[in-house]
N, C-alpha and C positions, 0 to 999 in steps of 0.2 A: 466361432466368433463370440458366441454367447458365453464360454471358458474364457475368453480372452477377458472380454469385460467385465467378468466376473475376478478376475484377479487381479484387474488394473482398482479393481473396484477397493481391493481387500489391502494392496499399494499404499493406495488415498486414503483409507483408513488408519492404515499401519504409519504413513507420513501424518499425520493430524498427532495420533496418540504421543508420538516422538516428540513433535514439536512442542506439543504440551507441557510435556512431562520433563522437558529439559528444559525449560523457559521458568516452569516453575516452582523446579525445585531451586534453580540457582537464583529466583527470585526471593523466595523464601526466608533467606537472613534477612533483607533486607525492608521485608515486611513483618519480621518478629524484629531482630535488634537495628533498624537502620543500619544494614551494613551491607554496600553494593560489591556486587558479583558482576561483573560489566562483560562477562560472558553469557549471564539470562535470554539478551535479545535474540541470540543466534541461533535457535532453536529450529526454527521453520527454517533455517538454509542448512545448517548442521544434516537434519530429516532428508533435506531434498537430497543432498551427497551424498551419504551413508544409502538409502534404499536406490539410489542411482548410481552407484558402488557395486553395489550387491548383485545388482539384474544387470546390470553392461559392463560392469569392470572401468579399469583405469580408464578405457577409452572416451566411456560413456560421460564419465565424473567432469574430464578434458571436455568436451564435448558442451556441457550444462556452463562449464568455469568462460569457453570461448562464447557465447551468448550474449558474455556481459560487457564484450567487445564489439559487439555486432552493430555497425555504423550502416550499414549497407539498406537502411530503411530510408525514402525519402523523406529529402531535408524539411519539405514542409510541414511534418509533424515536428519541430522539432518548436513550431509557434507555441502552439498548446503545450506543450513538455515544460518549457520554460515559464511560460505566458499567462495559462490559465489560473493555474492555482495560487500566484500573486494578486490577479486581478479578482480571483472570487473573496479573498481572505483580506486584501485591500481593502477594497469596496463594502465590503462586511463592517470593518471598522471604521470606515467612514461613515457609517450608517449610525451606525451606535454612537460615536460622539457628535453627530447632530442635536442628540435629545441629554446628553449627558458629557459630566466632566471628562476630559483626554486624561488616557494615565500618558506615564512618558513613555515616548520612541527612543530609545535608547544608543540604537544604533544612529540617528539625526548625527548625535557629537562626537560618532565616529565610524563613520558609515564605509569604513575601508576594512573593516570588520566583519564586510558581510561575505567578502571572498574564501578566507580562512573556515568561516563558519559555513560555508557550501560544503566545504571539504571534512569540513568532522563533522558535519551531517550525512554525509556520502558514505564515511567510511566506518560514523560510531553513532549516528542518529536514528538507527534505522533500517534504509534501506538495504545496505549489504546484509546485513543480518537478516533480513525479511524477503526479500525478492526472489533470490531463487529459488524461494519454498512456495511462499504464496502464488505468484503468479508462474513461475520457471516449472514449478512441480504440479501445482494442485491444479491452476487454472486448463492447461492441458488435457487435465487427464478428464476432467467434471466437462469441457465442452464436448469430448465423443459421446457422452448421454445423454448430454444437457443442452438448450442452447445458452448464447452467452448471458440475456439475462439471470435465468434462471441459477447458473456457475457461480455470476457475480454478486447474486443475493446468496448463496452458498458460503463461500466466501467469506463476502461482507460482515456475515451473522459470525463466521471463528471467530475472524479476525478480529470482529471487537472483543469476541468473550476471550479470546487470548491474551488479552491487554486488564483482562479482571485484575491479578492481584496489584497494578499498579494505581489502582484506587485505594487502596487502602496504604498508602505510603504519601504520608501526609505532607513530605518535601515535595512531593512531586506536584505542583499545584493545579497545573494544566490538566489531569487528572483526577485529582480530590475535591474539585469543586465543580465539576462536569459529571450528571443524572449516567448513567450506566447507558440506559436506554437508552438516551440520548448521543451519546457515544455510536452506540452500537448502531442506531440509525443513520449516522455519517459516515462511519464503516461500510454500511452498506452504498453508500451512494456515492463512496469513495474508490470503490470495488467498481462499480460499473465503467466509471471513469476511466480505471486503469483497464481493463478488458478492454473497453475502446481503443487506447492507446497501442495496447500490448499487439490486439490482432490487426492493424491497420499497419502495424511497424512487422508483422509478418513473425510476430513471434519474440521480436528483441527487449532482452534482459535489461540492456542497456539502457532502452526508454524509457521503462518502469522504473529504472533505479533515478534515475533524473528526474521522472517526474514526482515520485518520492521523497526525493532532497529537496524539490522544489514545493513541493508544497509544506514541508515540515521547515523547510528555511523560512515561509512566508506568515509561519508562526510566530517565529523568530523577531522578526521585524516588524509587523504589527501584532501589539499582544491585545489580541480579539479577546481572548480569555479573561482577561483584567477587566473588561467591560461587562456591563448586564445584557445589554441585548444581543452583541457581538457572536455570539455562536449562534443563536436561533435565525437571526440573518443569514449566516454560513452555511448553515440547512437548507435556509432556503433555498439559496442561491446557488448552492451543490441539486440541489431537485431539480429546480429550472435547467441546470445544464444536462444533467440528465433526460427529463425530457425532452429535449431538442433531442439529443443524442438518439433515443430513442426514436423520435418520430423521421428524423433524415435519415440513421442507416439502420435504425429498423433492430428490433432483438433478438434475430437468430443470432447473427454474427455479427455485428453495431459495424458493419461496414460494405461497402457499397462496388461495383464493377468488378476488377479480374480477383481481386483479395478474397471474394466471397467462394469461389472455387477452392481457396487452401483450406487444407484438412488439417486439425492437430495433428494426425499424427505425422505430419511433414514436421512436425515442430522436433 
C-alpha cells in the first residue's frame, strides 16, 4: 500500500510539473511579444491524459473523457452548479456600487449574449482546459492522503500560482490589477468549493466543468473587477460560503450520509 502511494504520489507530481511547463511555455510569447497561444490553458488536462494514457491506456483516457458526461449525480446539485457562483459575484457587485460609481453591464443591451458566451467559456474559457486535470486528475489522487480540506487548499495554492504569468500580460485586466495573493486566496476558497461539488456529485467532471463556466460566466456579466471594493466582497463571501460548507458537511469529505462511504479510488 505504502508503494502504492508512494507512486500515485510521484503521478501528482509528474502531473503538476506537465501542467506547468505546458501552460507556460505557450504562455510565454504572449507575456514577452503579446502574442496569444490559445493552447496555454490546456495544460492541467493535456497532463491529466497523457499520464492516464500512460498508466491505463486508451481505456483509461476513455474512461477520464466519459466523466464529463456523467449526468447520473442528483439533480439537486445542480442549484448550486448553476446558482451559487452568480449570486456570490452578483451580490459582490451590488455591494460595491452602493458606495461607488456602476461601470457598465454590458450585457443589459444585449443580454441574449449571455448563452453564446456559456458556451465559449465551456469550451475556450477555462473549464475544459482545466478540469480534468484539476479536479478529474489531482483532486483524486491528494484525497487518498489528504482529507478534502486539506486536497482543496493543495489545490487552491497551484492553481493560483499556475495562473502567475497571466499577471503580467497587461491586456488581461482581470488579472493585472488583482494582488497575486489575493488571487491566490480566492483560488483557494474557490478549490474547496468545487471538492464540495465535485464529491457530492460522486466524482462528476461534468459538474466541475459547469460550475466553472458558471462562475467565470458571472464574471462576465458583472464586471466586479472594474470596481474598487468588488473582489474583497467576493472574498468574503466565497469565506462565508465556505464556512457553512465546512461546518454542515464537515472536512474530511464536505459531504454528509451514504456519499461519505465513497472512496477515491472508485473514482
Amino acid at each position: 500500500m505504502a508503494k502504492q502511494n508512494k507512486f500515485k504520489n510521484r503521478n501528482l507530481w509528474l502531473f503538476f510539473a506537465i501542467a506547468f511547463a505546458w501552460s507556460w511555455l505557450f504562455w510565454m510569447p504572449e507575456v514577452l511579444w503579446d502574442f496569444s497561444l490559445y493552447v496555454a490553458p490546456f495544460g492541467p488536462s493535456v497532463a491529466a491524459f497523457l499520464l492516464t494514457y500512460m498508466k491505463e491506456g486508451r481505456n483509461g483516457a476513455k474512461e477520464l473523457l466519459k466523466r464529463a458526461l456523467d449526468f447520473s449525480f442528483r439533480k439537486i446539485w445542480l442549484v448550486p452548479i448553476f446558482l451559487l457562483m452568480p449570486a456570490i459575484v452578483g451580490l459582490s457587485f451590488l455591494l460595491a456600487i452602493l458606495s461607488e460609481p456602476a461601470p457598465e453591464i454590458a450585457v443589459l443591451s444585449q443580454p441574449w449574449v449571455i448563452i453564446p458566451a456559456f458556451f465559449y467559456v465551456l469550451f475556450l474559457g477555462g473549464p475544459l482546459q482545466e478540469e480534468f486535470g484539476w479536479r478529474g486528475y489531482a483532486l483524486d489522487r491528494l484525497q487518498v492522503n489528504y482529507n478534502a480540506l486539506v486536497s482543496s487548499v493543495i489545490i487552491g495554492v497551484v492553481w493560483g500560482l499556475w495562473h502567475l504569468p497571466l499577471f503580467f500580460m497587461q491586456r488581461r485586466e482581470m488579472y493585472y490589477n488583482i494582488p497575486i495573493w489575493d488571487f491566490i486566496l480566492g483560488t483557494i476558497f474557490f478549490s474547496m468549493i468545487f471538492t464540495w461539488i465535485y464529491n457530492n456529485t460522486g466524482g462528476s467532471i461534468l459538474a466541475v466543468l459547469l460550475l466553472h463556466t458558471t462562475g467565470n460566466l458571472s464574471h462576465f456579466i458583472f464586471p466586479v473587477v472594474a470596481t474598487t471594493w468588488g473582489g474583497l466582497y467576493s472574498l468574503i463571501l466565497n469565506a462565508v460560503v465556505v464556512l457553512v460548507i465546512l461546518i454542515i458537511w464537515g472536512p474530511e469529505r464536505m459531504v454528509r450520509g451514504e456519499l461519505k462511504k465513497t472512496s477515491p479510488n472508485s473514482w
